[in-house]
C-alpha distance (Angstrom), angle and dihedral (degrees) to the residues before:
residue distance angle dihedral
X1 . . .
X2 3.75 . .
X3 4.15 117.5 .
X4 3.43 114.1 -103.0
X5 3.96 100.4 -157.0
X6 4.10 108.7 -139.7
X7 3.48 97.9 -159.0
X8 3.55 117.3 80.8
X9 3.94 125.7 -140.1
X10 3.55 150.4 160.3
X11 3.46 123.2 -76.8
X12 3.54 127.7 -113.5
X13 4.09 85.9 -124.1
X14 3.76 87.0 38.7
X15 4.22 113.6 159.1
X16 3.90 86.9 -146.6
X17 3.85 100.4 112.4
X18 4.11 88.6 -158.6
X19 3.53 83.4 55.4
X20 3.51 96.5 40.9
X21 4.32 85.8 60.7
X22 3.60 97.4 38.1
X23 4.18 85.0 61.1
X24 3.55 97.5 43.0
X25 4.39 95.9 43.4
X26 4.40 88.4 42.8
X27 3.65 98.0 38.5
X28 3.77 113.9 119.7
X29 3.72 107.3 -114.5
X30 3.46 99.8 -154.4
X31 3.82 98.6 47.1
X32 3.58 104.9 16.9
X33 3.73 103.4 -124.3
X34 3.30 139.5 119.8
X35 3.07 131.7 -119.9
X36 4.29 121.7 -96.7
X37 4.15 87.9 -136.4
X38 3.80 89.4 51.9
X39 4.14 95.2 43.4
X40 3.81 92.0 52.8
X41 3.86 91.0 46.9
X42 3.43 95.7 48.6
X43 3.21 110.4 107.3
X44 3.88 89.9 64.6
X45 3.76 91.1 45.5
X46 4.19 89.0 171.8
X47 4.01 86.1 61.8
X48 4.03 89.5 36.2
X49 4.00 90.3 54.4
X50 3.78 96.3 46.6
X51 4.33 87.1 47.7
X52 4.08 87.2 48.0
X53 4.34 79.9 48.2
X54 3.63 89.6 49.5
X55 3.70 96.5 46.5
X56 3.91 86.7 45.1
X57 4.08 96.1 54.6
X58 3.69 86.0 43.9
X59 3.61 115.8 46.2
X60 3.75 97.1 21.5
X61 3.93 113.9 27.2
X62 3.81 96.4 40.2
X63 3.57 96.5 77.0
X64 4.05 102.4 -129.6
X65 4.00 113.5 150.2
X66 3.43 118.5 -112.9
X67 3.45 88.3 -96.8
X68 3.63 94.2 60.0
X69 3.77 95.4 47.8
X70 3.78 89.7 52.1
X71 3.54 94.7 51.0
X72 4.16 89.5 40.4
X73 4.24 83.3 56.5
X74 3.46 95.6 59.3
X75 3.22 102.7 42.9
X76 3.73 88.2 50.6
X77 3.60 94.3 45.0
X78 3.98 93.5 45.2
X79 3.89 90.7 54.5
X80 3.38 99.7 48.7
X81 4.07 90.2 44.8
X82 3.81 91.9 -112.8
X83 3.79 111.3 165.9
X84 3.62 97.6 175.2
């Protein structure tokens, strides 16, 4: 049985222009991809960019070690009963 996905999102060859910037500013330079957070959000890509600027000021401009942000992930994920 092939998976039907339930969420709906933009595609990667979307005509959405918002959509189209959101993409190219989140996308991961080194790999290419973007980000599952940003996918599911974008169809609001004005809420999806200001998650992505969240995530940014958090995990990358706050200046915890690796360490720290590993150990700041899984707490996070554990209380919100993430098992991805």
């Amino acid at each position: 049985m092939p998976w039907n996905p339930w969420i709906q999102i933009e595609p990667d060859d979307t005509t959405n222009e918002a959509a189209k910037q959101l993409f190219k500013k989140t996308r991961n330079a080194m790999t290419g991809d973007i980000s599952d957070l940003t996918r599911l959000t974008s169809l609001t890509p004005r809420v999806a960019e200001r998650i992505d600027d969240l995530c940014t000021a958090v995990y990358r401009d706050a200046g915890f070690t690796p360490r720290e942000k590993e150990i700041l992930a899984l707490v996070t994920s554990s209380l919100i009963g993430c098992v991805h």
